[in-house]
C-alpha positions in Angstrom: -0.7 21.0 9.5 2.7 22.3 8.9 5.8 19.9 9.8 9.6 21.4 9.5 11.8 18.8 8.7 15.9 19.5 9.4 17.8 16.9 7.6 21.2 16.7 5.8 20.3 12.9 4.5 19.0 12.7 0.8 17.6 9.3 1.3 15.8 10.3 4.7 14.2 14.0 3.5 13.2 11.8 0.7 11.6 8.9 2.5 10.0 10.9 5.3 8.7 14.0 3.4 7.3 12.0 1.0 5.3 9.8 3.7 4.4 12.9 5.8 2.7 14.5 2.6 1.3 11.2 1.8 -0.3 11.7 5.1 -1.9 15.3 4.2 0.8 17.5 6.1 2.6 20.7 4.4 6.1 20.0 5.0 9.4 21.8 4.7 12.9 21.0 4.8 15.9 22.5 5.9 19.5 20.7 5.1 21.3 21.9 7.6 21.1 23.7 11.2 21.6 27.4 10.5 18.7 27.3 7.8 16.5 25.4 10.4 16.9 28.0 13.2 16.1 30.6 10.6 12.8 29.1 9.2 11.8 28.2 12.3 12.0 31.5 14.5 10.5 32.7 11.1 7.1 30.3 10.6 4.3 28.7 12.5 5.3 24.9 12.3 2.9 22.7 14.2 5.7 19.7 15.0 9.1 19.7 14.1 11.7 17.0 13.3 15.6 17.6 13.8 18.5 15.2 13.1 21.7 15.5 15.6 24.2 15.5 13.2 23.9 18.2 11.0 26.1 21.2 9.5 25.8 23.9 10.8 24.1 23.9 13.8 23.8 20.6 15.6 20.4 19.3 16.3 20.5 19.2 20.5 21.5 23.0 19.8 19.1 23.7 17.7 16.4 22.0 19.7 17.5 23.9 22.7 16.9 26.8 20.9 13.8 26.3 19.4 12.5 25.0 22.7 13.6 28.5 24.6 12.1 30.7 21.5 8.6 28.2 21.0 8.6 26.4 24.3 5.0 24.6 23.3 6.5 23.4 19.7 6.5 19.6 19.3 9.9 18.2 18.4 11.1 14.6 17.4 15.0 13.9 16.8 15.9 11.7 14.5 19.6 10.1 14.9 21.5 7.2 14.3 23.5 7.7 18.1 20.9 5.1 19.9 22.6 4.8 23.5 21.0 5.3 26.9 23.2 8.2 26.9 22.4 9.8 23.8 18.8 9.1 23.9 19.1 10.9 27.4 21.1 13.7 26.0 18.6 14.3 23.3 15.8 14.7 26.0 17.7 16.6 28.7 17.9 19.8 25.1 14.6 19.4 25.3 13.2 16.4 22.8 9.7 15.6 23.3 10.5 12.0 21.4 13.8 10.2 20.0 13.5 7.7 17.0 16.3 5.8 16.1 17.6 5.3 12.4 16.4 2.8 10.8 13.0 3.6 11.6 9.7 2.3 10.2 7.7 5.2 8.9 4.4 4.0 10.9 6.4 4.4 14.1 7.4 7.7 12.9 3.6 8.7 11.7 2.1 7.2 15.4 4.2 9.3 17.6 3.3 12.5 15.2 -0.2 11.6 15.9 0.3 11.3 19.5 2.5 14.6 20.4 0.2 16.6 18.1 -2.7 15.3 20.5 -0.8 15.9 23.3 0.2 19.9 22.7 -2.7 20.6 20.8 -5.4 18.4 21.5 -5.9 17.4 17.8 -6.4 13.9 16.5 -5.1 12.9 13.4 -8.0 10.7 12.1 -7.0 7.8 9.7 -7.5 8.7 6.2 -9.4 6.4 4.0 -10.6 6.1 0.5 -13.7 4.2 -0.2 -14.3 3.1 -3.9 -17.3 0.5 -4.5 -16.8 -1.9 -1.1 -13.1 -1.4 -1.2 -11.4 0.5 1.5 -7.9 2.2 1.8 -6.6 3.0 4.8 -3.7 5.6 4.2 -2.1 5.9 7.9 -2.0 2.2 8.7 -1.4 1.4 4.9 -4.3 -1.5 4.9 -6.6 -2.5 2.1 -10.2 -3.8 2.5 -12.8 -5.9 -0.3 -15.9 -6.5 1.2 -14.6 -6.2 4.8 -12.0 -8.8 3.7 -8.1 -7.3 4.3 -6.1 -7.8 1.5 -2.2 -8.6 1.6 -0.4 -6.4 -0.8 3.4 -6.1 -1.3 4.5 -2.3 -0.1 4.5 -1.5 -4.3 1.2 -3.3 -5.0 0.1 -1.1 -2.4 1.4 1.8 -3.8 0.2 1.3 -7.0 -3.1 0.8 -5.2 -3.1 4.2 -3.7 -2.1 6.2 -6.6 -4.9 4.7 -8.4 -7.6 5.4 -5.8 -6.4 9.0 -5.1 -6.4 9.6 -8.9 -9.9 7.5 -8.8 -12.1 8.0 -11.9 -9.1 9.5 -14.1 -7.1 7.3 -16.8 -3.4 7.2 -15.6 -0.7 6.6 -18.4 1.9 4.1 -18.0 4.1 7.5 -17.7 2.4 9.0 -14.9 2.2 5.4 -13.2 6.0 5.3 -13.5 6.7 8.8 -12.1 4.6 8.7 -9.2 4.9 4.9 -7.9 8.7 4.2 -8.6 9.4 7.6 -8.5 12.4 6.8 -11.2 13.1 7.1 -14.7 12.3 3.6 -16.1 12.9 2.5 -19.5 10.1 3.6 -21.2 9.9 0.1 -22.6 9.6 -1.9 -19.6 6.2 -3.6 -18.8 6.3 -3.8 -15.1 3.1 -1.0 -14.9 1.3 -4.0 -16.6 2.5 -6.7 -14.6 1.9 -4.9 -11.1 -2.1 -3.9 -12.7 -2.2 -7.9 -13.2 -0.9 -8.5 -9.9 -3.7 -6.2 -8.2 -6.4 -7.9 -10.6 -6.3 -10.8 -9.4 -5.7 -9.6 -5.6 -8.3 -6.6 -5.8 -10.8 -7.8 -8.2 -11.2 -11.0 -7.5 -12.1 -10.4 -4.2 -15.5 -8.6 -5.0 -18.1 -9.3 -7.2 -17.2 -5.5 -9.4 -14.2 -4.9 -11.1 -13.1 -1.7 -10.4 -9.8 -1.9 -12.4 -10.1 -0.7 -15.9 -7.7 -1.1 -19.1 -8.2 2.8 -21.4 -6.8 0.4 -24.3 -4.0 2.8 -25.2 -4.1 5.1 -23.0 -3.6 3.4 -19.4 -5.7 2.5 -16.7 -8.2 3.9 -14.4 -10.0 2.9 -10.9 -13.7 3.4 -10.8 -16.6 1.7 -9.7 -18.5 1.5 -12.8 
């Protein structure tokens, strides 16, 4: 499914992008209002999600218009103005759903779910990756051994989730690095190691199979053999 995103905040495209494509959706971003009006009179999008303030065009503007163009298109603001009024205001333009910054990605992610089965009738299943009697579930970000749930810190479960997605392949220290702090460490640092130690002794001691594998030299690797 495709998503539009319209937002100005680094930190926010960057959070909520990321999670939406975590969660299998094609997603695009605009930074500002007139470049959101444009790509979305242009493209199909399947749910949209606007800020208020934004350059340009604001975002009760822009929904207004979206809404007279693609009446049946899905849209969720996202804003930091969290009164009665402005919630109210929001809705009035034509808002199917208001979210309030800070927001919990999971809240975000369950009312997706919900308007996409409300305009289209489709459900967005949970996603989950088996390997050996372990089970990762990537919309309600849960971890199973043996029909045992795990409790994982959000990077342990990261890490986790890289590693089953990539299941089978060796992953370098590097590519560990890149994909599950998402910033340049010192090349030096050991914390890949200590986080794989961390899951060890959560993940593998909680089934009779080890499933995570030292490539001495190379990285590590998930796999059920």
């Amino acid at each position: 499914m495709n998503l539009l995103l319209v937002e100005d905040e680094p930190n926010v495209v960057s959070v909520v992008s990321r999670g939406l494509i975590d969660e299998g959706f094609n997603v695009s971003i605009a930074p500002d209002g007139v470049i959101g009006e444009m790509m979305a009179m242009k493209n199909h999008f399947d749910l949209i999600i606007l800020d208020i303030m934004l350059p340009g065009i604001n975002g009760l503007e822009l929904c207004k218009i979206i809404k007279k163009n693609k009446p049946t298109v899905p849209i969720i603001m996202l804003t930091a103005l969290g009164t009665t009024e402005n919630v109210v205001n929001g809705l009035d333009n034509g808002a199917d759903d208001y979210l309030i910054k800070p927001f919990q990605f999971a809240e975000l992610f369950a009312r997706i779910r919900m308007l996409l089965r409300r305009y289209s009738g489709v459900e967005v299943n949970d996603q989950i990756i088996t390997v050996a009697d372990l089970q990762i579930n990537l919309s309600a970000k849960t971890v199973k051994r043996a029909n045992v749930e795990l409790t994982l810190t959000a990077t342990e479960y990261r890490l986790l989730e890289f590693m089953a997605k990539n299941k089978s392949k060796i992953l370098s220290r590097i590519d560990i690095l890149e994909n599950v702090w998402d910033i340049n460490f010192n090349l030096g640092t050991n914390v890949v190691d200590v986080y794989v130690n961390y899951l060890r002794k959560k993940v593998d001691k909680a089934g009779t199979q080890k499933l995570i594998h030292t490539a001495i030299g190379l990285g590590y690797v998930l796999k059920d053999a």
